[in-house]
C-alpha positions in Angstrom: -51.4 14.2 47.9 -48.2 12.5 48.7 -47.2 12.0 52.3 -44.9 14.4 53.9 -41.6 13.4 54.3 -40.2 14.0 57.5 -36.5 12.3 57.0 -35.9 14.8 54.0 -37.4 17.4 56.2 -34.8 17.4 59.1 -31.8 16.2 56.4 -32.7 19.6 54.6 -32.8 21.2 58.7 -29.3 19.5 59.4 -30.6 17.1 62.3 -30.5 14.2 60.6 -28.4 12.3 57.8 -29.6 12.8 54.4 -30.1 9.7 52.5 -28.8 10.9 49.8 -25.5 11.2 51.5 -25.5 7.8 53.1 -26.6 6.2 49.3 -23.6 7.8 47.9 -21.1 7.0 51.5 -22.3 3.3 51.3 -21.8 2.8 47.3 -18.1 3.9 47.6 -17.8 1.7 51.1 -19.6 -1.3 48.9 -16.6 -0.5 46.1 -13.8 -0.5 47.8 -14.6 -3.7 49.5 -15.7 -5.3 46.8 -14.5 -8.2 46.5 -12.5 -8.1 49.5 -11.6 -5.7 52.1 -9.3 -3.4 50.5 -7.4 -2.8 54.2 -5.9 -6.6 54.0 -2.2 -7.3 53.4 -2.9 -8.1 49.9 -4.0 -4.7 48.7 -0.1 -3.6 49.6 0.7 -1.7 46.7 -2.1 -0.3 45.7 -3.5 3.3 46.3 -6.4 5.5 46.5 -6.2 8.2 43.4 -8.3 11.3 44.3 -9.6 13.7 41.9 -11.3 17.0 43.1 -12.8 19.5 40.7 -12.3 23.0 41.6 -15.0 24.6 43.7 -16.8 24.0 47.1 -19.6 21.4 47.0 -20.1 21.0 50.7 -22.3 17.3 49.8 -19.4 15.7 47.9 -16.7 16.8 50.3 -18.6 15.3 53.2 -18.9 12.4 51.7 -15.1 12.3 50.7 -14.7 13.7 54.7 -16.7 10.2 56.1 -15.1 8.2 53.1 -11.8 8.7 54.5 -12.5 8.4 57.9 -13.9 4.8 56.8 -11.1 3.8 55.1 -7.6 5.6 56.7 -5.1 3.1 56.0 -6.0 3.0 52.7 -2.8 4.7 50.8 -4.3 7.4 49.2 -3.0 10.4 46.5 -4.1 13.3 45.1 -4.0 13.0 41.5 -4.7 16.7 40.0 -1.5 16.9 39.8 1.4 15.1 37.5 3.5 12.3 38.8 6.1 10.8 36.3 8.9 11.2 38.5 10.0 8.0 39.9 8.3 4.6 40.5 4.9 4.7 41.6 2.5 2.2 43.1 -0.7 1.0 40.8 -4.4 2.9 42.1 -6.9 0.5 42.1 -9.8 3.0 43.0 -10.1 6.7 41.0 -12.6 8.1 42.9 -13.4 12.2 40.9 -15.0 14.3 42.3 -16.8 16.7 39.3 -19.5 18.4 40.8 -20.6 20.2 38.2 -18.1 19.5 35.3 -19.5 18.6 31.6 -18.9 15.3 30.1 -16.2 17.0 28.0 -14.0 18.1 31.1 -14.1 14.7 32.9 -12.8 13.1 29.6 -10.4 15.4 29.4 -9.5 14.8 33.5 -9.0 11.1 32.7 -6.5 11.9 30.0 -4.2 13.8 32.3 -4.6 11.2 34.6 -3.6 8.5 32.4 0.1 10.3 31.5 0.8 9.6 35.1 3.0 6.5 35.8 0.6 4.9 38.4 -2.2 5.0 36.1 -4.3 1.5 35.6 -6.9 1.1 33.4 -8.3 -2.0 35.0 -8.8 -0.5 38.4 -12.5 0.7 39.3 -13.2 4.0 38.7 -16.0 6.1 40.1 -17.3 9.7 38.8 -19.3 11.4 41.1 -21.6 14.3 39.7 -24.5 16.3 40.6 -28.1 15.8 38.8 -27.9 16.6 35.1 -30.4 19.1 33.2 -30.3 16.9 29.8 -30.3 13.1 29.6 -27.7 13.3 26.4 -25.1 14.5 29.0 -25.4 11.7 31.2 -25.2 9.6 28.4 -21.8 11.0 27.6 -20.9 10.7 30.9 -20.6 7.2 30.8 -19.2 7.4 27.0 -16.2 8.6 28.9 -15.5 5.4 30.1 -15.7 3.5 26.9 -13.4 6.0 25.3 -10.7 5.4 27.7 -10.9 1.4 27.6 -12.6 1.2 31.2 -14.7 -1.5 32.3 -15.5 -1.1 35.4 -16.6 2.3 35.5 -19.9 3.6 37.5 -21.3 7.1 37.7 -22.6 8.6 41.0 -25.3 11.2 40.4 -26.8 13.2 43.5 -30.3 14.4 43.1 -30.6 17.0 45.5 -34.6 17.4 44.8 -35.6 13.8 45.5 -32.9 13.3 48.2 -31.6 10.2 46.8 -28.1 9.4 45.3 -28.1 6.8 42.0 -25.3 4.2 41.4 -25.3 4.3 37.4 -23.4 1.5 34.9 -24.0 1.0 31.1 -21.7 -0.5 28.5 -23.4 0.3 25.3 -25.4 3.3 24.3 -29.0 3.3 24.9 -28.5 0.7 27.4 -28.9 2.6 31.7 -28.5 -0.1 34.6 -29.0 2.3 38.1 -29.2 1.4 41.9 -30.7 3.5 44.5 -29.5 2.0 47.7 -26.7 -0.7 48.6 -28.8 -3.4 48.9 -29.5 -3.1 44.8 -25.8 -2.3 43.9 -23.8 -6.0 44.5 -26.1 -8.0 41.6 -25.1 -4.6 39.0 -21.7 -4.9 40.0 -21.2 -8.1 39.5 -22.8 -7.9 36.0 -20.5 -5.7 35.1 -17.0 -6.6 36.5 -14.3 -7.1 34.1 -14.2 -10.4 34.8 -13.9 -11.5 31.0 -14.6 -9.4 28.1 -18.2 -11.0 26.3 -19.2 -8.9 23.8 -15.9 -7.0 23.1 -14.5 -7.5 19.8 -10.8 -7.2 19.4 -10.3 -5.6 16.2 -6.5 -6.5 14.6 -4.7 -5.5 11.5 -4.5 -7.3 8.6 -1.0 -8.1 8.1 0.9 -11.0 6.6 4.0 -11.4 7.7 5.7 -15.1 8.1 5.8 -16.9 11.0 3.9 -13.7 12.6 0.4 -14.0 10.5 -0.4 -15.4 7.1 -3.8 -15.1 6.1 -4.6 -17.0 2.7 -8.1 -16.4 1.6 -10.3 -18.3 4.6 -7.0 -19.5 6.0 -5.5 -17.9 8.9 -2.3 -19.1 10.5 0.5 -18.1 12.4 2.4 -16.8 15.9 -0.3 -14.4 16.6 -3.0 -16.1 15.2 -2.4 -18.9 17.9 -2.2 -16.2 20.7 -5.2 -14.6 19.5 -6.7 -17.3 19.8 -5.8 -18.3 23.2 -6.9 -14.7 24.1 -10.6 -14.8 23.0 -10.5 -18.5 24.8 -9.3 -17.1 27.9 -11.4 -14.3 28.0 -14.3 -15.0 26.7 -14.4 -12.1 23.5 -14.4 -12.2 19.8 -11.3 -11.6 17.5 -11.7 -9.9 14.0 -9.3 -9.0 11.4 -10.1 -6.4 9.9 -8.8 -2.5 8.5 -10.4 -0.4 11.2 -11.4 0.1 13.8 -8.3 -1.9 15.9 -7.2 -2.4 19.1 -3.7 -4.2 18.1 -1.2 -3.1 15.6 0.8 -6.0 15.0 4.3 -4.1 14.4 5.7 -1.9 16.9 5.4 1.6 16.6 7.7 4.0 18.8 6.7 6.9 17.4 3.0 6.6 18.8 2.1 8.1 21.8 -1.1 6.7 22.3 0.4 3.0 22.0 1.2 0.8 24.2 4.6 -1.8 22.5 4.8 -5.2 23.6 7.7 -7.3 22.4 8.0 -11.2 22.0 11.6 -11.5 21.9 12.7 -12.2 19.1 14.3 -9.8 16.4 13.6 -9.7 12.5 14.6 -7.2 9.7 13.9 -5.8 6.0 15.9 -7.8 3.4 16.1 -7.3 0.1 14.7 -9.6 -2.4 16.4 -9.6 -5.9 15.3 -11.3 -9.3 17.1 -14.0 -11.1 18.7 -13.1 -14.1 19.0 -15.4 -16.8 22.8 -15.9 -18.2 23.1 -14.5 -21.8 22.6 -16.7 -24.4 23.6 -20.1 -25.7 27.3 -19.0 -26.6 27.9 -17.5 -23.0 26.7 -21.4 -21.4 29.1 -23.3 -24.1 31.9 -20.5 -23.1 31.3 -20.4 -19.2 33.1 -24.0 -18.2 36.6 -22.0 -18.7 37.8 -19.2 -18.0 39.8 -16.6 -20.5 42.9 -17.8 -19.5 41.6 -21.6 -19.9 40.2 -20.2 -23.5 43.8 -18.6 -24.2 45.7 -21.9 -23.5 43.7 -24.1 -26.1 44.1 -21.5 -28.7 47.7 -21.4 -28.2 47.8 -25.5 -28.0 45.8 -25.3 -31.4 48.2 -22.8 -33.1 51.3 -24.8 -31.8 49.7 -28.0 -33.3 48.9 -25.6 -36.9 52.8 -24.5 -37.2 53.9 -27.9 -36.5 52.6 -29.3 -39.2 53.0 -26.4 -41.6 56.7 -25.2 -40.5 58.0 -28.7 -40.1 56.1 -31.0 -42.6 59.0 -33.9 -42.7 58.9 -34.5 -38.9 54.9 -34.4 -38.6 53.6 -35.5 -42.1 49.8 -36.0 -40.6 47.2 -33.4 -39.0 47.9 -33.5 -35.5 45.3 -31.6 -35.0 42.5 -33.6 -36.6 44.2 -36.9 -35.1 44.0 -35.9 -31.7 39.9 -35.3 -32.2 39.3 -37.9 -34.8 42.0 -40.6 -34.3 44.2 -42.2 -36.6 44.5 -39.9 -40.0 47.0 -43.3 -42.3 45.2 -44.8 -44.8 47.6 -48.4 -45.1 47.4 -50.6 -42.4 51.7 -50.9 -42.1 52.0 -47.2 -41.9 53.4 -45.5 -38.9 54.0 -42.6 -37.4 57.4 -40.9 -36.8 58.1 -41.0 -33.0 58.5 -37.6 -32.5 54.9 -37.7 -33.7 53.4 -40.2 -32.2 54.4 -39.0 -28.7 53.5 -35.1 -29.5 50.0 -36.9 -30.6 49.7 -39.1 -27.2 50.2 -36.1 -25.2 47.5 -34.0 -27.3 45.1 -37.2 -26.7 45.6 -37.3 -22.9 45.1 -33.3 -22.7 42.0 -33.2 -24.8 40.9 -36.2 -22.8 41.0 -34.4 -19.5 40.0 -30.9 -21.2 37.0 -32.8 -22.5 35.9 -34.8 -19.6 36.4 -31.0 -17.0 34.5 -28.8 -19.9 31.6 -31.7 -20.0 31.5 -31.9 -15.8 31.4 -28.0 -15.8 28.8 -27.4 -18.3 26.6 -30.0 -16.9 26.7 -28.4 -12.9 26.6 -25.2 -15.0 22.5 -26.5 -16.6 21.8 -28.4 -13.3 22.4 -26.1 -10.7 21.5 -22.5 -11.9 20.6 -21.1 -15.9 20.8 -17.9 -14.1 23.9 -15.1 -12.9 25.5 -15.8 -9.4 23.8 -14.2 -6.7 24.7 -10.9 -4.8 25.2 -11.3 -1.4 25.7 -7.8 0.0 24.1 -4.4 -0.1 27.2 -3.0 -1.7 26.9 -5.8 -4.7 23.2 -4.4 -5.5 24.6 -1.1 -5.0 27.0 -1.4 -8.5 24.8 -3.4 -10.4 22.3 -2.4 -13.1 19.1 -3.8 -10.7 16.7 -0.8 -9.7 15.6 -1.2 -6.2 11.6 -0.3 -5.8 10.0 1.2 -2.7 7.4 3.3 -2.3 8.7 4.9 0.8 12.0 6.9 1.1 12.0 6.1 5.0 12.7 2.2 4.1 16.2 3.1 2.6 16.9 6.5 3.6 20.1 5.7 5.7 21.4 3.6 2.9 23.2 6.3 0.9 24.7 3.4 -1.7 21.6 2.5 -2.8 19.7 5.9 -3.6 21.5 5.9 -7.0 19.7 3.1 -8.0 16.2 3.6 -6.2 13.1 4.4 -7.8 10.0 5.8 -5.8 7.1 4.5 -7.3 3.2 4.0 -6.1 1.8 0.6 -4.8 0.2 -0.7 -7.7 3.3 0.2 -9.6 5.4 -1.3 -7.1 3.4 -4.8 -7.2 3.9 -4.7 -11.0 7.3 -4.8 -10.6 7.3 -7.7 -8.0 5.5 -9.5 -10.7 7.6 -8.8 -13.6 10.8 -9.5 -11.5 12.2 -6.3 -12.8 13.2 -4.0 -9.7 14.7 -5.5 -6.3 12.3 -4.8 -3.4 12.3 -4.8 0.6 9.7 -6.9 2.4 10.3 -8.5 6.3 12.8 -11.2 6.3 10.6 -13.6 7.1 8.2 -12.9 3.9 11.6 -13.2 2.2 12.7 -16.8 3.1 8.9 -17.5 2.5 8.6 -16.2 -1.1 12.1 -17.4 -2.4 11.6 -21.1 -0.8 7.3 -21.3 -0.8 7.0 -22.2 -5.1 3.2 -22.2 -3.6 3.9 -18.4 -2.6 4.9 -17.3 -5.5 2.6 -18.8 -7.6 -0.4 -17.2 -5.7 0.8 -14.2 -6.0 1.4 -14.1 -9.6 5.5 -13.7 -9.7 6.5 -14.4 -13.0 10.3 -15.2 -12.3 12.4 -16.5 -9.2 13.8 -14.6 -6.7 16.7 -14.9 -3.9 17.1 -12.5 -1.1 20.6 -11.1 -0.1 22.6 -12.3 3.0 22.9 -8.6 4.1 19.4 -7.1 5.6 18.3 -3.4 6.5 17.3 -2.5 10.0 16.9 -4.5 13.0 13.9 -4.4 15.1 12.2 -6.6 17.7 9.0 -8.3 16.9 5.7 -7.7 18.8 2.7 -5.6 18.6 1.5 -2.1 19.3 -1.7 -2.2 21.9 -3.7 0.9 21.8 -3.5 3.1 25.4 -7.3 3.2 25.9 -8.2 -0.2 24.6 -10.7 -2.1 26.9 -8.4 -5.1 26.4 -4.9 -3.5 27.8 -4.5 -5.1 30.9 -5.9 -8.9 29.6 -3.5 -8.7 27.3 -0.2 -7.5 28.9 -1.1 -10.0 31.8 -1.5 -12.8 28.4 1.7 -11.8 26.9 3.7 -12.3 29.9 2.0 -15.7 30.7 3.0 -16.7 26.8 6.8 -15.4 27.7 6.8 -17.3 30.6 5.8 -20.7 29.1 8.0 -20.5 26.2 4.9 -20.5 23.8 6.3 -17.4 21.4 9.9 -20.3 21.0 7.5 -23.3 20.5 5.2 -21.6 18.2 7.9 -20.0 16.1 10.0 -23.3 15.7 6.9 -25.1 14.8 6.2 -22.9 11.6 10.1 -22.7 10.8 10.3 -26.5 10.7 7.6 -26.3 8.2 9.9 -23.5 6.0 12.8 -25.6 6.2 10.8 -28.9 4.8 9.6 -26.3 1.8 13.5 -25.6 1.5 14.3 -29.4 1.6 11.4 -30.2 -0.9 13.2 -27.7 -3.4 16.6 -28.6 -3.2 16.0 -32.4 -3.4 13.8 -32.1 -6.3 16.6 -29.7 -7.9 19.0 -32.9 -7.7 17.0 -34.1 -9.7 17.2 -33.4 -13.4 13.7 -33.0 -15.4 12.9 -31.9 -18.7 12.9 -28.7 -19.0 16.7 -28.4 -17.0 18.1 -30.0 -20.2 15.9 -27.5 -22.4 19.2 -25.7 -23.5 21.2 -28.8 -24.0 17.9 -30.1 -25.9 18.4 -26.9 -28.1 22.2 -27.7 -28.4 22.2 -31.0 -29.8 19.1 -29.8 -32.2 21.0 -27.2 -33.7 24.2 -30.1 -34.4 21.7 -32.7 -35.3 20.7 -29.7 -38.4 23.9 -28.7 -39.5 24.4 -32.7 -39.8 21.7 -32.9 -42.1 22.3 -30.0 -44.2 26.0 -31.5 -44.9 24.2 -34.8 -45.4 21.9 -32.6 -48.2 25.1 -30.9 -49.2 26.9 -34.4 -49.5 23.9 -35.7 -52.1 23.5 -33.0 -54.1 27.1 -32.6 -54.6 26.8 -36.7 -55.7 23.9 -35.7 -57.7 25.0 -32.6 -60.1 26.7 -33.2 -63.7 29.5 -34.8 -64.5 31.4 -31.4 -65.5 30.4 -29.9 -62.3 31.1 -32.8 -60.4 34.0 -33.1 -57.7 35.8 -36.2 -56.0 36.2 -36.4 -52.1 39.6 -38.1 -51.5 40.1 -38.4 -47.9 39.3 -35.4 -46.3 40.2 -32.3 -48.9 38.2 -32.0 -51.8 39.8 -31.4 -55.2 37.8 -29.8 -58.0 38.3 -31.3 -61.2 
């Protein structure tokens, strides 16, 4: 038989203190002190946050009655109430009192006490209930705390039939650390301070997006790969790209409720990325050195030169016209030209010589720098060409009226096709944009079958950062991190570093452009082919012309044929 008790029997007769009541007294004293006295000059600022169920428990208000007779100039609030009027000092200790609330209703208490503007996720909080009737309840008592990103939660559960009061901690389900008296509680609470986050694995979106993150295959690189990195470093946890579940949403979203936006500083956009478009044909490149009204002024000079010699034969007996391209037309060596020939023929040399030398020089930049149509530049430009702009979300352009004429609503593996084919304009993030039209890597990889530029003009305007979800267990590391990063100038230094390496890429391509391969002389390749066979067909013509009878035969004099 198990020996009376006599403690418990004058605790239940009121003439003593019940241990139960001093365990549970002595766990909060042990929390708020720990790791320093919570009364010293540094914990300025901070507050006591009270939560009280509705109802009378007479144990949990005593305890609350010698709880703040321990501690009373602690600041304290009430906290069943809203506060998001005004500026409001952090609480470093919740202490609610649910008595006899379910797991469901103490979840849902923490939610309304997150909305208020003092709420902090990293403080300690502390849950104090009476004893449980299932085990599955206590469990999701302490799910509460993993569901609302705490860390340094602990349950307090009176047992009224044993007269004993258990400090309770777990972090993953299954797993039940308790302590009965003070004396057991500092080694727990130190185990599970949120000093660093082992075992916590911050799960991040996969999204490329230059100098931000590019992920190639095994290789990862970028702004926020760096400070991810410097995260799981500093704290100790594990970082995972991956689609779900996440903790950080690397865009930020203002629209979300349940997120918290940190910026970086810096701004980007959507531009618009537009194929090249070849230039049609061979006869627009051997008509594109002049313009119409160049074109006009050597037909007229050619006429002129025609009427000359045909309306005033006596003053210009030769072909000015084939003298000025093919030199002196006299047969005898005395011969001579009128004068008012000769100088009408000097100034046709020296016009064709500088008409000549210009058309060569234009054609030339014409093949070197560009086989394609000038660029647009502006939204307006894309807006009255014949280039279909592909999205597959109306949002993207829906405040850009000029362009829903043109604008085709298509599904992502339609969209992609026509990023390959290079037959729609697109919007991606202006800095995907400078790295697809500059990276000839980039666009190899992913498969794009013809060259594209982006326009000078972008959409939208936005700042860059991430979105960090409310409850995640990493919110306050990584505010605190993102400031310290601001501070350094590590978002600047990283940034410049990868847009020194865009700018080499742009150098790379524009030097090797000055230089003329192959395959930029293609079309003048196919130019001279195409004089080189009409050469030998008249050299055909010329022998087989030799070659026929007598009868049929004719005799070149000069230049004009006469048929005998």
């Amino acid at each position: 038989m198990a020996p009376f008790d006599w403690g418990l029997f004058l605790a239940h007769l009121g003439l003593a203190a019940s241990p139960a009541m001093n365990a549970a007294f002595e766990s909060l004293e042990f929390i708020t002190t720990y790791p320093s006295t919570a009364e010293l000059p540094e914990a300025v600022g901070h507050e006591l946050c009270i939560s009280q169920a509705p109802g009378h428990d007479h144990f949990w208000r005593d305890v609350l009655d010698r709880y703040l007779l321990r501690f009373p100039l602690f600041p304290r609030v009430l906290s069943n109430t809203k506060h998001n009027a005004g500026p409001q000092h952090q609480c470093s200790l919740y202490l609610l009192l649910e008595p006899d609330s379910q797991p469901r209703q103490v979840f849902l208490r923490l939610q309304f006490l997150s909305v208020n503007g003092n709420w902090n996720q990293a403080a300690r909080f502390v849950v104090a209930i009476n004893a449980l009737r299932f085990t599955r309840d206590l469990s999701n008592h302490l799910q509460n705390f993993e569901l609302m990103g705490i860390r340094n939660g602990m349950l307090l559960m009176c047992a009224p039939h044993v007269n004993r009061t258990f400090a309770m901690f777990s972090r993953a389900i299954g797993q039940l650390d308790y302590a009965m008296t003070v004396e057991d509680l500092p080694p727990l609470v130190e185990r599970y301070s949120d000093r660093h986050l082992e075992g916590v694995t911050v799960g991040v979106t996969n999204r490329f997006e230059f100098p931000l993150l590019m992920i190639d295959g095994q290789r990862i690189g970028g702004m926020y790969y760096k400070f991810l990195m410097l995260f799981a470093r500093k704290y100790r946890c594990q970082v995972a790209f991956q689609v779900q579940p996440v903790h950080l949403v690397l865009t930020l979203n203002n629209r979300e409720s349940l997120a918290k936006p940190l910026a970086i500083g810096s701004f980007t956009g959507d531009c618009v990325i537009v194929p090249e478009r070849a230039k049609d044909g061979l006869l627009y490149f051997l008509l594109s050195p002049f313009s119409a009204s160049v074109w006009c002024i050597c037909g007229v000079l050619i006429l002129v030169a025609v009427l000359l010699n045909w309306k005033y034969a006596r003053c210009f007996p030769n072909n000015i016209l084939l003298t000025v391209l093919f030199g002196d037309q006299q047969e005898g060596e005395d011969s001579a030209y009128p004068r008012l020939e000769d100088r009408v023929i000097f100034v046709g040399v020296v016009m064709l010589f500088f008409l000549s030398e210009s058309y060569l020089a234009k054609l030339l930049s014409t093949f070197i720098a560009s086989l394609n149509e000038p660029h647009l530049k502006t939204l307006a430009d894309l807006a009255h060409s014949d280039i279909p702009l592909s999205v597959t979300n109306f949002d993207q352009i829906e405040s850009y009226e000029q362009l829903h004429h043109n604008l085709e609503i298509v599904e992502e593996d339609e969209h992609a096709e026509h990023m390959r084919r290079g037959s729609h304009a697109f919007m991606v993030e202006c800095g995907n944009a400078e790295l697809m039209v500059h990276s000839k890597a980039f666009r190899q990889s992913n498969g794009f079958e013809v060259p594209h530029y982006a326009l000078q003009e972008f959409t939208g305007w936005r700042m860059n950062g991430f979105a960090l979800s409310k409850y995640a267990p990493i919110a306050t590391q990584m505010v605190e991190l993102t400031g310290l990063v601001a501070q350094a100038g590590l978002w600047v230094h990283w940034k410049n570093h990868y847009l020194r390496q865009l700018n080499n890429m742009r150098h790379h391509m524009f030097t090797s452009r000055e230089t003329l391969h192959l395959e930029d002389l293609l079309s003048l390749q196919y130019l001279l082919f195409g004089g080189y066979a009409l050469a030998v067909v008249a050299f055909v013509a010329e022998l087989a012309v030799h070659y026929i009878p007598k009868s049929n035969s004719v005799r070149w004099i000069g230049r004009n044929i006469i048929a005998k």
